[in-house]
N, C-alpha and C positions, 0 to 999 in steps of 0.2 A: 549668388544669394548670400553666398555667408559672409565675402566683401563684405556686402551692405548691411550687416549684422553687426558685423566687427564695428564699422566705421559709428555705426548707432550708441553701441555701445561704450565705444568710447568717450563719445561727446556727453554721454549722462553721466559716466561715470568723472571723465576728467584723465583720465589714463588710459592711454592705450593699448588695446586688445587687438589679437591677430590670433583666428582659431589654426592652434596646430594637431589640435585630433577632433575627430569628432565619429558618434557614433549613434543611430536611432536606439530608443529606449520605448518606456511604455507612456502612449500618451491618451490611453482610456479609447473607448469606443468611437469618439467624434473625432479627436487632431491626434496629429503625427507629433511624437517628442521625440526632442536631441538633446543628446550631452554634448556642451561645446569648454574644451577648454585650451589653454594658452602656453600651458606647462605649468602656472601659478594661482591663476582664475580659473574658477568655471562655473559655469551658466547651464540652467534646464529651458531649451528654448520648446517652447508650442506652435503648431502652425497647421494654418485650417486653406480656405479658399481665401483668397481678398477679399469678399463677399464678406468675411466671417468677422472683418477688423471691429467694429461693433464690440460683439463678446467679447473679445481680448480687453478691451478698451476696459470695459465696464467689469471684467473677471478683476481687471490691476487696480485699478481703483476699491473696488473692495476687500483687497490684500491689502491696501494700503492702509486702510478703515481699521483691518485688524490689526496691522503689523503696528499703525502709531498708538493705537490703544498701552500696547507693550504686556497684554495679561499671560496670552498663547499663540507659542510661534507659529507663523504662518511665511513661506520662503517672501525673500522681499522682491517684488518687482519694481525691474529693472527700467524695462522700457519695452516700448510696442509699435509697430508700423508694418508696409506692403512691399514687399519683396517681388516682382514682375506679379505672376498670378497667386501669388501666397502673401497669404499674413502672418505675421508674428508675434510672441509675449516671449521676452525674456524674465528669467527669474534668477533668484540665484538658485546652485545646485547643494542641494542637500544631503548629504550621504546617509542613509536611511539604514536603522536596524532594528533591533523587535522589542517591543514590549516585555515587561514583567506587570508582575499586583502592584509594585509601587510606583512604576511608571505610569501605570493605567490611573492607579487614584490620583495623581497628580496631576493627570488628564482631566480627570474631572474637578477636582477644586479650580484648576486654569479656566475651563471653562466657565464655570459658575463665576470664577471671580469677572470677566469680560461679561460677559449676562450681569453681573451687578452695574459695572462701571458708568455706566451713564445714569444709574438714576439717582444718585446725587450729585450729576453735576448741574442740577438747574436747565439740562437743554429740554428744548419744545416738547412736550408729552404728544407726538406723530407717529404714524404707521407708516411704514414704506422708508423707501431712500428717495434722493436725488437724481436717479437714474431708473430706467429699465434694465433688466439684466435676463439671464436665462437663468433656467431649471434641467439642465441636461441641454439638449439644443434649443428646448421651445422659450420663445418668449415670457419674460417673467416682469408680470406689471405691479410696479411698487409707487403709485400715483399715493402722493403723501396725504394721509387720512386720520381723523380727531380719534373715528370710533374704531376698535378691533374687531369688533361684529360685521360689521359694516365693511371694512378691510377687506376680513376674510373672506366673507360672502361675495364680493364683487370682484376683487383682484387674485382670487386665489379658487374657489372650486367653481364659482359660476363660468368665470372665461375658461376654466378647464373644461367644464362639460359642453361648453359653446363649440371650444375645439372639438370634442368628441363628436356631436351632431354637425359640422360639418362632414368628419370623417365617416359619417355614413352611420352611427351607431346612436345608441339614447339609450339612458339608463332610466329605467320606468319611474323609479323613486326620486330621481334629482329633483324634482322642484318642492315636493314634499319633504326634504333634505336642510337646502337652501330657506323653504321657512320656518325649518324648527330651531336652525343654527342658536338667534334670540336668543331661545328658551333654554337652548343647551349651554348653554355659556353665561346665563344669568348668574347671577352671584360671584361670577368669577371676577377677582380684580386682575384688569392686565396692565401693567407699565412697559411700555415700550423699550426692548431690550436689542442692543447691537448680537447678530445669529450667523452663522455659519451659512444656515439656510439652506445645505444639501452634505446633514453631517452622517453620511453611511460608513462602514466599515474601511471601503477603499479611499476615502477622502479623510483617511486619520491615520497618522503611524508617529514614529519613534528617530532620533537622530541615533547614529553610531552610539551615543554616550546615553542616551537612554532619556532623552529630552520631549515630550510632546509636541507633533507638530500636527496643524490639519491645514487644510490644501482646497482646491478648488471650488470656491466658496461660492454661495449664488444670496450675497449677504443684501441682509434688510434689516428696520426695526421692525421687531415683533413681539408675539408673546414668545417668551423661550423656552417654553415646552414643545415647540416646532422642534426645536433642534432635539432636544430629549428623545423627545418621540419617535425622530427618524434615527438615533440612533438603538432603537430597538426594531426595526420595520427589516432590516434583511440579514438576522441572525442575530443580534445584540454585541453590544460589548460587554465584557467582563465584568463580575459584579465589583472590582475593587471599582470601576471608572463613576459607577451610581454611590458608592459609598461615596469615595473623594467628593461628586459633586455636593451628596446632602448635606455633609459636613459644613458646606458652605455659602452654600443656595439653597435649601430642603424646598423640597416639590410640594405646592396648596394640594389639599385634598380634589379628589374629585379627578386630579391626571389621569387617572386608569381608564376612563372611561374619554376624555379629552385627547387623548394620544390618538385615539383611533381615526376622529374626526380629523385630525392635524393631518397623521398619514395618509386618509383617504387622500390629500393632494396627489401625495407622488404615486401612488396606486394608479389613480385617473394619469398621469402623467406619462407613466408606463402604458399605459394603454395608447396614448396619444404616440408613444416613440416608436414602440414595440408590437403594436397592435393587440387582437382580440384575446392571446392568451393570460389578459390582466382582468378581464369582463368578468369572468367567476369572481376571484375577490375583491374587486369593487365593489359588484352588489351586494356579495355576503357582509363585507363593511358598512352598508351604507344601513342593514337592515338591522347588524348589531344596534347601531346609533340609534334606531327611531324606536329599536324595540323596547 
């Protein structure tokens, strides 16, 4: 397997790679991660089912979205293919160390400045990307759309709760939900903003030198209070990260109440990975919003 890793590698890069160590590391709940390196090189490789090659496909591509932006580091990938019954995503490897307050706000000015970047550059005012991608394992539909109401209702909580009513559950308020969305987002202007798309705590950290990086992106255009928002949904980051961002993106009124609906996604989405013990805060969210 790692032959055919090496020989991959090599042909993208133009230099040739031969792993002389290698050893597993942390690659999150769904795929197995490896550190591969040469003595000189090294690479954080991912590897799920061949089944899996899809998500890879579509995870690199959206590294890619962010990494040519150039606003915040995101590791660069490398290259991706099927190993006998394994798939693959090389990246490069990163050597990760922690955060301070000035790292963290510079976390957030990064971000905001990438949330800025496309809207003056003239591209299509669209929701969605080029591709489907996921949201942890599940399918993540990003069919390119004019309206953001419209977006979010159909490709982001309704096929969520569709998933959930196959899995056997219903949430009594989802369609009473689904049609006040409208009215909750009335007045809001949204421009279409390039997003992380799944920015929690474990998908954000620091280089050795104290540099921002975030990782495992499940990228779309959206409104980019999605992103915001999940990064307060499973303990928050630090207040210098909200400082740095307003500094340079200040948040439209009315977020506070906007975040919740945003998060409800990954709430329901949790439910769909994890099962029933996400069913309490779902509904409590869902009943905040209508209240």
């Amino acid at each position: 397997m790692w032959t055919e890793i090496d020989t991959h590698v090599s042909q993208v890069t133009g230099n040739k790679f031969q792993t002389q160590q290698w050893r597993s590391v942390g690659g999150g709940c769904i795929n197995q991660g490896y550190f591969l390196s040469d003595g000189q090189r090294s690479y954080f490789v991912k590897m799920n089912r061949a089944a899996k090659l899809a998500m890879f496909e579509a995870e690199a591509l959206g590294l890619k979205e962010i990494y040519d932006v150039g606003t915040i580091r995101v590791p660069k990938p490398i290259c991706s293919g099927v190993s006998g019954n394994s798939c693959y995503l090389v990246m490069e490897w990163l050597s990760m160390g922690k955060g301070n307050p000035k790292s963290w706000e510079e976390m957030g000015q990064r971000l905001a400045a990438m949330h800025k970047y496309h809207l003056s550059t003239g591209r299509e005012k669209k929701f969605g990307w080029n591709i489907n991608n996921t949201i942890g394992a599940t399918p993540q539909i990003n069919t390119w759309t004019q309206n953001w109401v419209e977006f979010y209702v159909k490709n982001r909580l309704a096929y969520q709760f569709e998933l959930a009513k196959r899995r056997g559950s219903h949430f009594p308020q989802a369609q009473q939900l689904l049609n006040a969305i409208p009215k909750l987002l009335s007045g809001h202007q949204v421009q279409p903003s390039l997003v992380h798309g799944d920015l929690w705590g474990g998908n954000a950290g620091f280089t050795e030198d104290g540099e921002p990086v975030i990782f495992d992106p499940a990228t779309y255009y959206a409104d980019r209070e999605v992103d915001i928002a999940m990064t307060e949904l499973f303990g928050g980051f630090p207040a210098a990260f909200y400082r740095g961002y307003n500094k340079v993106f200040p948040l439209n009124k009315g977020y506070e109440k906007r975040k919740i609906l945003y998060n409800l996604y990954h709430i329901i989405n949790h439910f769909n990975l994890f099962g029933s013990g996400y069913v309490g805060q779902a509904n409590s969210m869902i009943s905040r919003i209508l209240g």
